[in-house]
N, C-alpha and C positions, 0 to 999 in steps of 0.2 A: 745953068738951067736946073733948077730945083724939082727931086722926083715927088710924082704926086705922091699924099700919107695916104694909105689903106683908112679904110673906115670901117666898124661894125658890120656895117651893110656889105661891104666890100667879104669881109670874113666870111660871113650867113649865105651871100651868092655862092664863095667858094664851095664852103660845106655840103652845101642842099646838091654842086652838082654833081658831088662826089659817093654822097648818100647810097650805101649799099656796096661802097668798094670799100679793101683792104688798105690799113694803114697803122705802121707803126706810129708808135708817141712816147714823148721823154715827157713825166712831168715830176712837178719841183712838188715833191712829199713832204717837206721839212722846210729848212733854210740851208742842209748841206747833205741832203738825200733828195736822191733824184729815183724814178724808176723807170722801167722800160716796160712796155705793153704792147702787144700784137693783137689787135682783133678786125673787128669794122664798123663803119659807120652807121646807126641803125636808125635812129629817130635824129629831126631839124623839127626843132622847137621855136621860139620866137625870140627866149634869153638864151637856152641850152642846145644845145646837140647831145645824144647819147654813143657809144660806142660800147658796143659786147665784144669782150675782151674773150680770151680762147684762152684756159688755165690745162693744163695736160693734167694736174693735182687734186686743182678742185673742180666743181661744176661752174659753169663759163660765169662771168662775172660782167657787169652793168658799169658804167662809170658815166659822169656827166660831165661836162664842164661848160663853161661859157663862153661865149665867143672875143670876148675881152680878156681872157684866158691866151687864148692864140693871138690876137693884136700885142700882146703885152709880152710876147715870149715866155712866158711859165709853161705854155703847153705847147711843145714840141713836134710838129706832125710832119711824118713823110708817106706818100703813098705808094702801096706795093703793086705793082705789076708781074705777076710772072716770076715773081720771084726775087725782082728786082726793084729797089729803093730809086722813089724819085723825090725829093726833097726841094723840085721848083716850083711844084702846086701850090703849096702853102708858103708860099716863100713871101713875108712881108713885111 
């Protein structure tokens, strides 16, 4: 039995219901740099979601990505709870 494939739609449900919680993210910088970011989910857009990133260095920072982004595994997402990494949310 064949698992069903996630779809865009599938991602953007995820996203919007997570909207305003915490979540780490791995994303592919380069072709052999990757980085790591802590912040939260802020805006669900229709191509994008945004996430404000928490910099201790500099003032908090913005980032967007697309939801073909996350289908495609370039953008990495786990969501934090309490402290703790849960990496089934996004699982797809």
């Amino acid at each position: 039995m064949q698992k069903k494939k996630a779809t865009i739609s599938d991602v953007k449900q995820v996203v919007n219901r997570y909207q305003g919680c915490r979540i780490k993210l791995e994303a592919h910088k380069s072709k052999k740099k990757l980085y790591h970011k802590e912040g939260t989910i802020e805006g669900v857009y229709p191509s994008i979601f945004t996430v404000m990133v928490d910099n201790e260095k500099k003032p908090s920072q913005r980032l967007s990505f697309s939801y073909s982004d996350v289908l495609t595994r370039s953008v990495k997402i786990n969501l934090v709870e309490n402290g703790v990494e849960d990496a089934t949310a996004f699982a797809f």
